[in-house]
N, C-alpha and C positions, 0 to 999 in steps of 0.2 A: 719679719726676721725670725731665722728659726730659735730655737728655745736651744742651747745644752747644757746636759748637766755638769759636775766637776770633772765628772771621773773622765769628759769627752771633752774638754779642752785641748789635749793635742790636736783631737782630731778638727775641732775646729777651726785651729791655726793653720794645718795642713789644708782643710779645705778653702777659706780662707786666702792662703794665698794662691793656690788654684785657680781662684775666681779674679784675683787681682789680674794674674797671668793671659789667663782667656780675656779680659778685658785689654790687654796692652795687646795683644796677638790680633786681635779683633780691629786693632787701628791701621794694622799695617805698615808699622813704623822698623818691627824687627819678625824676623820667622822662628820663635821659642816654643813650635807645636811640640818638639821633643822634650824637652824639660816639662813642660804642663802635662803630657801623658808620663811622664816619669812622677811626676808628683802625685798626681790622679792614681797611681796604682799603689802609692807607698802609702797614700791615704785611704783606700779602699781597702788593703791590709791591714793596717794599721784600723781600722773599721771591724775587722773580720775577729781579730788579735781580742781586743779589748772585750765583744760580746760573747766572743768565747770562751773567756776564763768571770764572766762577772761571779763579784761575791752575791752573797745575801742582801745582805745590803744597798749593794749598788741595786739588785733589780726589784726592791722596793722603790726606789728613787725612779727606774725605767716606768713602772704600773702606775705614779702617781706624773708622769709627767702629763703638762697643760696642754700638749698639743694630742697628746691619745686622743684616740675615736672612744666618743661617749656613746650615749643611749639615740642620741637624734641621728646620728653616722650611720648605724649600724639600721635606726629603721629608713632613711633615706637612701642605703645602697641595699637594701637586702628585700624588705618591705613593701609590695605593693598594695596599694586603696589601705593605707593605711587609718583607721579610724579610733582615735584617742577617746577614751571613756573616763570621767575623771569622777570624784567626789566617796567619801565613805559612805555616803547615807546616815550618818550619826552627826557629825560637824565639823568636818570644813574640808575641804580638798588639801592634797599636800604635794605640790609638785619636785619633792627629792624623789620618788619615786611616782613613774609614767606607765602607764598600759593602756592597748587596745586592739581592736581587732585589725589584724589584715593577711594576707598572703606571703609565705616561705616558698619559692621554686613553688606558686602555683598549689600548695596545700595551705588550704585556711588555719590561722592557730590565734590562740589570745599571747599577746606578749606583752612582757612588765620586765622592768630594770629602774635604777638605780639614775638618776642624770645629776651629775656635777656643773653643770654649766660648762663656757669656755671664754667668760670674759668677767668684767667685776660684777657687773649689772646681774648676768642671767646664774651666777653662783651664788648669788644673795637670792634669786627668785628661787631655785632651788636647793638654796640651804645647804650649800656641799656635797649634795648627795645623804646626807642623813638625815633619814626621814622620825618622823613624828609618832605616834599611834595612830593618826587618822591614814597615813600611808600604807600604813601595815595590813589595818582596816579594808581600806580599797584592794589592796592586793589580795586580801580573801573573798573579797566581792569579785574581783574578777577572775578569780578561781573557780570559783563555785558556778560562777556565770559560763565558766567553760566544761565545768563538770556535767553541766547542762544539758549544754547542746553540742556534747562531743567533740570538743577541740582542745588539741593537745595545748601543751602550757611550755614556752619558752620563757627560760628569765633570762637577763642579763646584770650580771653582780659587778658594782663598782662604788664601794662606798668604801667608807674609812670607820664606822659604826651606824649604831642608829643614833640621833641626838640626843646627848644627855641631858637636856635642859630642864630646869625644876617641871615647867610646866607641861611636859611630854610625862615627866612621873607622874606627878597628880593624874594627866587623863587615863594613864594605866599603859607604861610602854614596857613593862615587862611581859604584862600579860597579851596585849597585840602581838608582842614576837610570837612567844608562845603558841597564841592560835594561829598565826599565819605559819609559822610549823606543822601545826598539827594539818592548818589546810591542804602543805603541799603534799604530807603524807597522807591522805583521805581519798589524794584524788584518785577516779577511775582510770580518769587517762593518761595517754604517757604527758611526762614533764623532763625537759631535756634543760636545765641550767649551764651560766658558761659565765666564767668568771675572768673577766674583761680589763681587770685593772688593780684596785685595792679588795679582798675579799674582809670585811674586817668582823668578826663576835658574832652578834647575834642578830646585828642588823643586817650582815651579807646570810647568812645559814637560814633565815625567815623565807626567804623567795628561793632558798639553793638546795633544798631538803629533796630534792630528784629522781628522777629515775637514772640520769646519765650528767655527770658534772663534771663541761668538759673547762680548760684553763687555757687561754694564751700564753704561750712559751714564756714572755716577762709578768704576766701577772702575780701575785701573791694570795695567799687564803691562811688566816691564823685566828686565832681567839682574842689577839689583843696587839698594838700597834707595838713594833720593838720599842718606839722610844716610850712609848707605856709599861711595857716591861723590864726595861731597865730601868725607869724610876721608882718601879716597887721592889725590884729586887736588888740595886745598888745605888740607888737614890741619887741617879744622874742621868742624865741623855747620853753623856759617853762612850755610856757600853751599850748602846743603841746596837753597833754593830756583833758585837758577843750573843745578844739576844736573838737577834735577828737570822744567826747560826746557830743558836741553840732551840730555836721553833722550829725547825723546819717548816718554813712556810713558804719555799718556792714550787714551784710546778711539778720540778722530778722530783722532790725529794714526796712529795705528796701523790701522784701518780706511783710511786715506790709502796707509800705506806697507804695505798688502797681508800685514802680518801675521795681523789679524781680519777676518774675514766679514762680521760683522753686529752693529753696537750698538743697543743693546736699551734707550730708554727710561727713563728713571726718572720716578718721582712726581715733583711740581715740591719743590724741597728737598731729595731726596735718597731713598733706598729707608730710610732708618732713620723716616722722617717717614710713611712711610705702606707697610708690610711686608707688608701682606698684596694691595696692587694692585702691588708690586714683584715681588711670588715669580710671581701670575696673570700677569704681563706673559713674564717670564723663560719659565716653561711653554709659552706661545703660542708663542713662536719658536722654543722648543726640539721642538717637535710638529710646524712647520711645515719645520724643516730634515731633522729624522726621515723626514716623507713624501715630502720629497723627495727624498731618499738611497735608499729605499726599493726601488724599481725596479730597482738596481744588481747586479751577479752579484759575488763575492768578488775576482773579478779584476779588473768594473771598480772597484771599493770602493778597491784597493790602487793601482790607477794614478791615480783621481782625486787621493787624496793624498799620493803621490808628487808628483805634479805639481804641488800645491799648493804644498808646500815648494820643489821646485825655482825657481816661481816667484820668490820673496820673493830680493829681489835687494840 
């Protein structure tokens, strides 16, 4: 059963009874094909209406929905001979964050993201998607692993932070962000990030420091969760949504202010409403910013994004 959120409760009802309708039409007992396409398009409007005007807010709620294409989506339609590489070499593996080698449209590249799970079971195995120090760890390993042997570096960003938990401090999680930053600015090659869902601090900007960071149309990217920021600066969830307008942390307002490159589309409704022409869409552009990175020597790879960042003013 599908998932909606509040702001899509008309549309639910409308479709809803749609589905009632096609099912009574379907017995043959009355011929109501007219009213069910009459409704079918005042709900498909009414579809069109609501994602066209979302607040801020609302399309924080669209990036964090349960049915988005995570990290396994996106390598099961996009990814061929895909081959997962796991562990820091220090202590212990961390599966909120996943990487390994396989195939883009037929170009070899290393790729790491962010995996949230999609049930209670595999959310708990991956921790929400907030990873550890030893994730952070790994993702410099397989950096450097690609710095290597000449293959470019996909991330894909969908987290909500890195974990704050006492014992992520202790092993040293500021300073894994830190270097896994510093890795993805080191690298030779091109690195093309793409921020797929929640982009949150320092635990999304660890794996997203790029050369090209491209955003799905409902995704989000800011330094701290609205309802985070409303609790420190009004000491309520409340104003969750003031906040959430006062970050600019949607796609265009961020493609405006020269933080991302390229906003990438969504199905009408949202990438949870139709995953598999969300993940094809995300591929395209990710293959298109690859070739064109392509051409680049190490060196110019490292001053293009250098200069990136220096821009962002």
């Amino acid at each position: 059963m599908a998932t909606f959120l509040d702001f899509e409760k008309p549309i639910a009802e409308l479709e809803a009874r749609v589905a009632e309708l096609r099912e009574t039409a379907s017995s043959g007992a009355i011929n109501i094909d007219s009213e069910v396409a009459k409704l079918g398009e005042r709900a498909e409007r009414l579809l069109h209406e609501t994602y066209a005007g979302l607040t801020p807010i609302q399309k924080v709620q669209v990036a964090r929905h349960p049915e988005r294409p995570h990290f396994k989506h996106y390598v099961a339609g996009l990814i061929e001979d895909f081959v997962p590489l796991a562990g820091d070499r220090n202590f212990a593996e961390d599966e909120a964050i996943v990487g390994g080698l396989g195939k883009l449209g037929g170009r070899r590249i290393l790729l790491i993201g962010h995996e949230k799970g999609d049930d209670t079971a595999s959310r708990l195995r991956h921790n929400f998607g907030m990873a550890k120090p030893e994730g952070y760890r790994k993702a410099i390993r397989l950096m450097e692993l690609a710095d290597r042997f000449g293959l470019p570096v996909v991330s894909l960003v969908d987290t909500s932070g890195a974990f704050p938990g006492i014992q992520a401090e202790e092993r040293g999680q500021a300073e894994a962000i830190a270097r896994s930053t510093e890795a993805c600015l080191a690298l030779g090659v091109p690195m093309v990030a793409a921020i797929v869902g929640e982009g949150g601090s320092g635990g999304a900007i660890a794996i997203a420091a790029a050369n090209r960071v491209l955003m799905l149309e409902h995704s989000v990217y800011s330094v701290i969760s609205p309802e985070g920021c409303a609790s420190i600066l009004w000491r309520t969830n409340e104003k969750a949504p003031d906040a959430a307008e006062a970050m600019r942390m949607t796609a265009a307002d961020l493609a405006q202010l020269g933080v991302v490159d390229r906003v990438v589309a969504e199905p009408m409704g949202g990438a949870h409403r139709h995953p598999a022409e969300a993940v094809k869409a995300l591929g395209a552009a990710l293959g298109e910013e690859l070739d064109a990175l392509a051409p680049m020597s190490a060196k110019e790879v490292r001053t293009d994004r250098r200069e990136k960042y220096l821009r962002i003013s």
